[in-house]
C-alpha atoms as one frame of an Amber mdcrd trajectory, in Angstrom:
protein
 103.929 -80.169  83.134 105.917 -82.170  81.056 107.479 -80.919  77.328 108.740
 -83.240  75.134 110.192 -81.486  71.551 110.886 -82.815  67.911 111.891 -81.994
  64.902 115.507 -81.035  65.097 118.539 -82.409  62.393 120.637 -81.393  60.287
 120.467 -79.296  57.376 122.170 -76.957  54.721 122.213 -73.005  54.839 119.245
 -71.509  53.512 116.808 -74.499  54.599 114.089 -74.966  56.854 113.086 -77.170
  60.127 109.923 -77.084  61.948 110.484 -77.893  65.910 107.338 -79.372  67.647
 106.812 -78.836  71.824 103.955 -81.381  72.918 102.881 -80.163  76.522 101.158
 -82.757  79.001 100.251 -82.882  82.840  98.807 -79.513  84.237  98.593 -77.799
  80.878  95.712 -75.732  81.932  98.011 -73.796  84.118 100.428 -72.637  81.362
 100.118 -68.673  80.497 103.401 -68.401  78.072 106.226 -70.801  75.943 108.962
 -70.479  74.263 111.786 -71.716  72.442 115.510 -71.101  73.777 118.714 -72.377
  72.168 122.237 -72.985  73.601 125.217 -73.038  71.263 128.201 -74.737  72.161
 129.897 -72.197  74.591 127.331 -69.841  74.930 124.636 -68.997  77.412 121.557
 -69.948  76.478 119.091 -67.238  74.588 115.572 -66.316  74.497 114.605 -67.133
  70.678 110.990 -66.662  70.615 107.855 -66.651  72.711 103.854 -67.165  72.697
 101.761 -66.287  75.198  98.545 -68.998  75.312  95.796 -66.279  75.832  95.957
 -63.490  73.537  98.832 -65.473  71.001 101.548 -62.218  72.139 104.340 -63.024
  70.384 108.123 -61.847  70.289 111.600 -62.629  68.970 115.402 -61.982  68.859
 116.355 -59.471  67.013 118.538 -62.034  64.634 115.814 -64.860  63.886 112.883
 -61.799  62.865 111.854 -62.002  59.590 112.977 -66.285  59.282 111.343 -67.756
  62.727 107.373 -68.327  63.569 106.497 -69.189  66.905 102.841 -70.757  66.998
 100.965 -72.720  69.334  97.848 -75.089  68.737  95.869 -74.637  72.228  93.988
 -77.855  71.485  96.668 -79.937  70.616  98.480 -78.130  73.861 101.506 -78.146
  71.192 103.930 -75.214  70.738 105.899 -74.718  67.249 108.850 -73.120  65.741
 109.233 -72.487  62.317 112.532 -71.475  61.088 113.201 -70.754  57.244 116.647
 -69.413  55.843 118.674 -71.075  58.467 122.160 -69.887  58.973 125.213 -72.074
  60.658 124.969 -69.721  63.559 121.520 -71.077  64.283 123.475 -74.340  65.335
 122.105 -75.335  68.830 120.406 -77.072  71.019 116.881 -75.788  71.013 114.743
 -76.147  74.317 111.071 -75.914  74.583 110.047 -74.060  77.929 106.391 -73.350
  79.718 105.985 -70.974  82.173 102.986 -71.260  84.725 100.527 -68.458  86.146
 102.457 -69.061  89.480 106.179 -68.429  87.800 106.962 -71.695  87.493 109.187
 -72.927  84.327 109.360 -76.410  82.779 111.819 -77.432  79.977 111.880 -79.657
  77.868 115.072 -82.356  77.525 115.897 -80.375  74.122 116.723 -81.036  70.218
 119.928 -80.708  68.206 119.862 -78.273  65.376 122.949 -78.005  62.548 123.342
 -76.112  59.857 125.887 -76.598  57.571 127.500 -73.836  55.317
């Protein structure tokens, strides 16, 4: 499985970005994605995540209400879209795909800022 995202930048407090995760190779044997980000200094955090069957999704307690995770099964493409952005939502964002068999692939990652 390879991930390749897009859609990252910069912009100001209160905007919006929409990060794309295009999935290749053995897609078929994907059962769940999601969207983690790493801020300078931190560990990296679970933001969000879709499961490909049923479309479960979940969140962080401190993107509900701003961030939509969604996935397009026939594009095999996995989206975030994040609304009121705040400067502590400055990361790197990583796309990852987990496998029936427990296997994880990420993706090489995209630079969010927001400035105050």
């Amino acid at each position: 499985v390879q991930l390749v995202e897009s859609g990252g930048g910069l912009v100001q407090a209160g905007g919006s970005l929409r990060l794309s995760c295009a999935a290749s190779g053995s897609t078929f044997s994907i059962n769940a994605m999601g969207w983690y980000r790493q801020a300078p200094g931190k560990q990296r955090e679970l933001v969000a995540a879709i499961t490909t069957g049923g479309g479960s999704t979940n969140y962080v307690d401190s993107v509900k209400g701003r961030f939509t995770i969604s996935r397009d099964n026939a594009k095999n493409t996995m989206y975030l879209q994040m609304n009121s952005l705040k400067p502590e939502d400055t990361a790197v964002y990583y796309c990852m795909a987990r496998t029936g068999w427990g296997t994880s692939y990420w993706g090489q990652g995209t630079q969010v800022t927001v400035s105050s």
